[in-house]
C-alpha positions as CSV (number, residue, x, y, z in Angstrom):
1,X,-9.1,-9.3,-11.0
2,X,-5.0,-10.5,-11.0
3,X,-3.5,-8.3,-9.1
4,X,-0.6,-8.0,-11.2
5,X,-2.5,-6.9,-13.8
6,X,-4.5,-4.2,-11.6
7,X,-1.0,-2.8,-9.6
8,X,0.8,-2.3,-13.4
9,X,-2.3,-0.4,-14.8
10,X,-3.8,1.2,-11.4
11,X,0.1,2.2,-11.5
12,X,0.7,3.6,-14.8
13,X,-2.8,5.4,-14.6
14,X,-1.7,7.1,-11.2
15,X,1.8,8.1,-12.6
16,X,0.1,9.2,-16.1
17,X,-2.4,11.5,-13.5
18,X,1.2,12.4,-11.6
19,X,2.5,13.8,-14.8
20,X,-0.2,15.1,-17.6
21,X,-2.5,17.5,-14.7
22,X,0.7,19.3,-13.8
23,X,2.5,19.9,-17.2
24,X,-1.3,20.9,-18.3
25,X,-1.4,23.9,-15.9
26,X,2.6,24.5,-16.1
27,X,2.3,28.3,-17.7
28,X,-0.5,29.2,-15.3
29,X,2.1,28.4,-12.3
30,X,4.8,30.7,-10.3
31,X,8.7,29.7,-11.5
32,X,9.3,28.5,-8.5
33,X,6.6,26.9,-6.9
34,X,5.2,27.1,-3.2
35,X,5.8,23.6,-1.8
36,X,5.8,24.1,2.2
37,X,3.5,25.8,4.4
38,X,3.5,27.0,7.9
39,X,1.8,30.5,8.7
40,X,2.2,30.7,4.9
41,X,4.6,29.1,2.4
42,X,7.9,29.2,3.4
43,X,9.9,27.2,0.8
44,X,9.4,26.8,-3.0
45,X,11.2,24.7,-5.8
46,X,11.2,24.3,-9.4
47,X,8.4,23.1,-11.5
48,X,10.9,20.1,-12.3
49,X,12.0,19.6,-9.0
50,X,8.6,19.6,-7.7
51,X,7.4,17.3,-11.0
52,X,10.3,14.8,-10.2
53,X,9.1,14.5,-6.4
54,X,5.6,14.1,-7.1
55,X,6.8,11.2,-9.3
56,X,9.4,9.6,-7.6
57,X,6.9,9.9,-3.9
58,X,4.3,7.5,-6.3
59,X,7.0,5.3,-8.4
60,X,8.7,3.9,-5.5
61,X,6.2,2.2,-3.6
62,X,4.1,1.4,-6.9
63,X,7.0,-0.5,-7.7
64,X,7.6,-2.1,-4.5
65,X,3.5,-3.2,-4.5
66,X,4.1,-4.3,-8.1
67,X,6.8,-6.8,-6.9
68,X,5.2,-8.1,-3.7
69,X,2.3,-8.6,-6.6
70,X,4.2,-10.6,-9.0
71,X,5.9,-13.0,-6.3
72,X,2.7,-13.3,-4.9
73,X,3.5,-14.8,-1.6
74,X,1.9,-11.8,0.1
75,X,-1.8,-12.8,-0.7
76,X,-1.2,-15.9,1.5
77,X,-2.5,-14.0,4.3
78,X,-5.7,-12.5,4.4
79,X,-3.8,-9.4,6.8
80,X,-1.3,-8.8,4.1
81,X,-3.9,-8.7,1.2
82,X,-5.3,-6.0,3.0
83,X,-2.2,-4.3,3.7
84,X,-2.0,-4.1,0.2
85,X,-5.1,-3.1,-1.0
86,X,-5.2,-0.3,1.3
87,X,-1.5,0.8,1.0
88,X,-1.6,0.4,-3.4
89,X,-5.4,2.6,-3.4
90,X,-5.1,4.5,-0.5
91,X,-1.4,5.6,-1.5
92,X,-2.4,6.7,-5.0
93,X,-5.0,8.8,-3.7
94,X,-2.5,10.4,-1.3
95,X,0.2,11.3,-3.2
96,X,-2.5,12.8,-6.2
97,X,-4.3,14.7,-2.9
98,X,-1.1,16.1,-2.3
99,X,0.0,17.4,-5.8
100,X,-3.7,18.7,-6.4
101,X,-3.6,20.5,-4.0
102,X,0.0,22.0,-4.1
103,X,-0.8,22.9,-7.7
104,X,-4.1,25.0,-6.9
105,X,-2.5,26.5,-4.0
106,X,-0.3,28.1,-6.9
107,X,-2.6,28.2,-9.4
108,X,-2.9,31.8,-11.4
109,X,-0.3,33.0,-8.5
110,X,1.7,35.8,-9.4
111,X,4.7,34.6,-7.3
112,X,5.3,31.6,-4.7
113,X,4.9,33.8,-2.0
114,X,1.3,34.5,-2.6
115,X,0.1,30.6,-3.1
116,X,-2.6,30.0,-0.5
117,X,-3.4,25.9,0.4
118,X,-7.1,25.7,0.0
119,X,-9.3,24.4,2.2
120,X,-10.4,20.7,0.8
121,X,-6.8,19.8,1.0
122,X,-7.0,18.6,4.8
123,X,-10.6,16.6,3.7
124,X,-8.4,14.8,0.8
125,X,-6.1,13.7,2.8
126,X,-8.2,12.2,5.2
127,X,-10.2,10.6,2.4
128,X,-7.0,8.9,1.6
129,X,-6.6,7.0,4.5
130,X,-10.9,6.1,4.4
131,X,-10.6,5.1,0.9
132,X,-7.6,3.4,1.4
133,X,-9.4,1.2,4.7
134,X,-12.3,0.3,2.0
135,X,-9.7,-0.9,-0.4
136,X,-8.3,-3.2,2.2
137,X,-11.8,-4.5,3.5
138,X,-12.9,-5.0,0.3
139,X,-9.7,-6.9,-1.2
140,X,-9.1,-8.9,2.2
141,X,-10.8,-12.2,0.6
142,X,-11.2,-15.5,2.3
143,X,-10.5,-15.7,6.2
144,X,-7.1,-17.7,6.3
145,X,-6.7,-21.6,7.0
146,X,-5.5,-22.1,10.4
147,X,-2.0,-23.4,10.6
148,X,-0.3,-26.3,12.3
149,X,1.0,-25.3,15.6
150,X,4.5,-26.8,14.5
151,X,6.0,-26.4,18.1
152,X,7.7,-29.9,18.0
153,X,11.7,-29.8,18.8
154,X,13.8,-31.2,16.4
155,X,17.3,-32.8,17.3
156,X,20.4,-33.9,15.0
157,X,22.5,-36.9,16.9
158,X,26.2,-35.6,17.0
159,X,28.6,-38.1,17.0
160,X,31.1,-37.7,20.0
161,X,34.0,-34.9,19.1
162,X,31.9,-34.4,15.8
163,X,31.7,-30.6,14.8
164,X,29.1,-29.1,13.0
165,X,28.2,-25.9,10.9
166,X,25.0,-24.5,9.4
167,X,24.8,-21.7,7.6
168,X,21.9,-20.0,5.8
169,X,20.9,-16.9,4.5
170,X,18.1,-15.2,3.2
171,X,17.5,-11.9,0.8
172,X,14.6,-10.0,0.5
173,X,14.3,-9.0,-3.4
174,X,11.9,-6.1,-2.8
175,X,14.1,-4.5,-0.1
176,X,17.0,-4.8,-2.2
177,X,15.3,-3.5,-5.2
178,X,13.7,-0.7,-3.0
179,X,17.8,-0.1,-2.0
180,X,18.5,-0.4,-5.9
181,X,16.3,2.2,-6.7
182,X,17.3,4.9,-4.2
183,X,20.6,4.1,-5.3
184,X,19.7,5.3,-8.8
185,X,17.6,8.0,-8.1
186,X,20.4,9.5,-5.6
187,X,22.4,9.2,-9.6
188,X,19.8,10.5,-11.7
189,X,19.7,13.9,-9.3
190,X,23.0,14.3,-8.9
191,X,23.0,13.9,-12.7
192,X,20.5,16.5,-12.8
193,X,21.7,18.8,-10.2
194,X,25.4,18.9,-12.7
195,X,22.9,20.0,-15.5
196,X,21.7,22.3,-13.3
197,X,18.1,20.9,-13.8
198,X,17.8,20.8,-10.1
199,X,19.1,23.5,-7.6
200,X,21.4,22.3,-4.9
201,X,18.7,23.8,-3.0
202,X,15.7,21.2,-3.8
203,X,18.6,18.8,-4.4
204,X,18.5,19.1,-0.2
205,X,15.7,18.2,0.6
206,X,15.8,15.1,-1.4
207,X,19.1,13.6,-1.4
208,X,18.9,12.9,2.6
209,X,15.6,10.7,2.5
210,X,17.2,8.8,-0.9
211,X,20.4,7.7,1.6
212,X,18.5,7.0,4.1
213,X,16.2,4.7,1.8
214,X,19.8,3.3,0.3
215,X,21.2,2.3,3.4
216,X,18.4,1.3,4.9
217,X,17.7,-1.0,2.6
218,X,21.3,-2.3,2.1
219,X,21.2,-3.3,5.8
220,X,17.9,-4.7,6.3
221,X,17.9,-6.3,3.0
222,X,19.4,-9.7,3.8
223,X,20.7,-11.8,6.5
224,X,23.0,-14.8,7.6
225,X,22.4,-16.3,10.0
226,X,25.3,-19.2,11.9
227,X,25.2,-22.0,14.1
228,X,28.5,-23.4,15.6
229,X,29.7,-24.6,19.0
230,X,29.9,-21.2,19.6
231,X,26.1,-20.5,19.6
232,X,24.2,-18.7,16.7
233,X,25.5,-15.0,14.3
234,X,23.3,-13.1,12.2
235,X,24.8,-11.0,10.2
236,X,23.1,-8.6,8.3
237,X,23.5,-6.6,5.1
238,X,25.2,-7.8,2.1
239,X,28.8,-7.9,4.1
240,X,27.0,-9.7,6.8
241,X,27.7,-6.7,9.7
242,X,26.7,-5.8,12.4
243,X,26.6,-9.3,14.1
244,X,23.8,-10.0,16.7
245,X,25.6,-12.9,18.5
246,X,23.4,-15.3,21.0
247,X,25.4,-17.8,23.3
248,X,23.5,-20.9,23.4
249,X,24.1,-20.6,27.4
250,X,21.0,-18.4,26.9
251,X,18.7,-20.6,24.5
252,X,16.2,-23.0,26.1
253,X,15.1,-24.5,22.8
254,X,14.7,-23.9,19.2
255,X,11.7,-25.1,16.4
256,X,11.0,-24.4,13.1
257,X,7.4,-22.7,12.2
258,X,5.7,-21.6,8.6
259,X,4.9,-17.7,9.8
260,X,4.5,-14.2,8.0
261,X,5.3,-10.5,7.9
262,X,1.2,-9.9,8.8
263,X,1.7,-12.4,12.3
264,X,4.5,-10.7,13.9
265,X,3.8,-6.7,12.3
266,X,5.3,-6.5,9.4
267,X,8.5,-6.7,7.3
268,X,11.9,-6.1,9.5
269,X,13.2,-5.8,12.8
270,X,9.8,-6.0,14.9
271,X,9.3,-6.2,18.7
272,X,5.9,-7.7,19.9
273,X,5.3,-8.4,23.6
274,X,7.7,-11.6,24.2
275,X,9.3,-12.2,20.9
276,X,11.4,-10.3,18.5
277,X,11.3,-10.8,15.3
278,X,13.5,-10.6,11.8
279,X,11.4,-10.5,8.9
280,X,12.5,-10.5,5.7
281,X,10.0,-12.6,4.0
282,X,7.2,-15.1,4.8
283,X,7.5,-18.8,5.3
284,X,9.7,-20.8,7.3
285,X,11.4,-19.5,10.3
286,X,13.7,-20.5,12.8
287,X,12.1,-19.6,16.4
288,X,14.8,-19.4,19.5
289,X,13.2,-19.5,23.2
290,X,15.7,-18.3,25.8
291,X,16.1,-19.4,28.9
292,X,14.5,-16.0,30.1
293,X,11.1,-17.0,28.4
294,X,11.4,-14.6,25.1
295,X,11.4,-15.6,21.7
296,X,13.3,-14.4,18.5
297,X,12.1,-15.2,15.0
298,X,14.3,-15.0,12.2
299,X,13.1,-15.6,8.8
300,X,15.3,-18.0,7.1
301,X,15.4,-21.0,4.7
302,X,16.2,-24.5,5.8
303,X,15.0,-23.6,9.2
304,X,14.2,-26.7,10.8
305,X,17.6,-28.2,10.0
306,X,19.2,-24.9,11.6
307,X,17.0,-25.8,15.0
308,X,18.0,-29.6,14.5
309,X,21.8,-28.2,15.1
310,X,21.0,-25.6,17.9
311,X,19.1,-28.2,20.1
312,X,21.8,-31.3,19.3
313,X,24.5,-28.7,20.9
314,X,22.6,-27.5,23.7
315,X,22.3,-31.2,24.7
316,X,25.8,-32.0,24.0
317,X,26.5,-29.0,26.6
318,X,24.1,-30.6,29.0
């Protein structure tokens, strides 16, 4: 089955689930609603508050798995195609375990104080994650092709006194439409919280984890990266700050290589033993070895030319 097709209907099934059980139920509920435990519950919000949150928690990353879908590039990799089933099946089932369960924790309650979590709940989350590892295994497909080890140095001749530039820089779509979104959200409930749909309250516990999601994403979102006679900037975020700066004093070498989110653990700033990395999306990437022995990967188009101009200059410094 496409799985564009599959994450648009799985999604609009889930979301239909998300909203029809709850407003089913909605006059056998407490006004407002238990919706954190400890020794008992010990918070409670709206049933619109709580109906918003149990949407938005499912909408967000649907969305996200919806666009990785649609540009495709993720089901390159046998790894990320299981990433995805998992995460797009195993999430659905989550986020529903979670609502069930708040609602019949509520369920015929006379006030929030009285809602009791019931037993299952612990054995539905669990069965999220197990469902979720099926999902994977079952969508992981082929085994992949193995690539070309690509370590070859390229070099750019440099006339003498000649100076030279390159600059490139690459954007994540999903990141920024991830950033986009929590942007609007943050909007739509202060919006609400003016109507006085949402108490300031509820509005609380939400607003923080929709700026973090907004900021986050603004500055992992994109990056530039520079080479001059200086050595090499990255920039990040759409005003290109903070600045990682690298001398080429410390680079022994630099290549291009074809390599993905699912080889170096994931989307972002990763650390694996003896290489950092810079993901923002899969395919070519310019690969720095220092003189130390460690590697940084940075995702970036026109790569090889990028390497072409870090190795001419380290051999002009020679």
């Amino acid at each position: 089955m496409n799985p564009r097709f599959l994450a648009i209907g799985w999604g609009l099934i889930v979301t239909a689930v998300l909203i029809v059980v709850p407003l089913s139920v909605r006059d056998r509920l407490p006004e407002p609603l238990a919706t954190h435990w400890s020794n008992g519950p010990d918070s409670a919000s709206s049933f619109t508050s709580f109906l918003i949150t149990s949407v938005l928690t499912w909408a967000v990353p649907w969305a996200i798995m919806t666009g990785i879908a649609v540009q495709g590039r993720m089901f390159q990799r046998r790894l990320s195609r299981m990433y995805w089933w998992g995460f797009l099946i195993g999430g659905a089932v989550f986020v529903t375990g979670m609502e069930l369960s708040t609602l019949y924790a509520n369920l015929d309650r006379s006030s929030w104080q009285e809602a009791v979590l019931p037993d299952w709940m612990t054995i539905a989350l669990v069965a999220s994650v197990g469902i979720g590892v099926l999902a994977g295994y079952a969508g992981r497909g082929a085994p992949d092709q193995p690539s070309p080890a690509g370590e070859g140095v390229p070099r750019l001749r440099l006339s003498p006194g000649q100076r030279s530039v390159w600059v490139s820089r690459v954007v994540n779509p999903w990141l920024m439409a991830m950033a986009a979104a929590a942007g609007a959200a943050l909007v739509v409930t202060g919006g609400l919280i003016l109507l006085g749909v949402i108490a300031r309250e509820d509005a609380g516990r939400i607003l923080p984890g929709m700026a973090i999601v907004l900021v986050a994403g603004l500055a992992t979102s994109s990056a530039t990266v520079r080479v001059t006679q200086d050595g090499l900037a990255i920039g990040f975020g759409p005003f290109g700050w903070p600045v990682r700066r690298i001398r080429l004093s410390k680079i022994d070498r630099a290549w291009a290589e074809v390599r993905y989110p699912s080889q170096v653990g994931g989307w972002g700033l990763r650390g694996l033993p003896g290489m950092a990395a810079i993901m923002l999306r899969g395919g070519d990437c310019l690969i720095l070895r220092y003189r130390s022995g460690g590697q940084l990967l940075i995702s970036v188009d026109d790569a090889e030319r990028g390497a072409s101009l870090v190795n001419a200059l380290i051999e002009e410094r020679a």
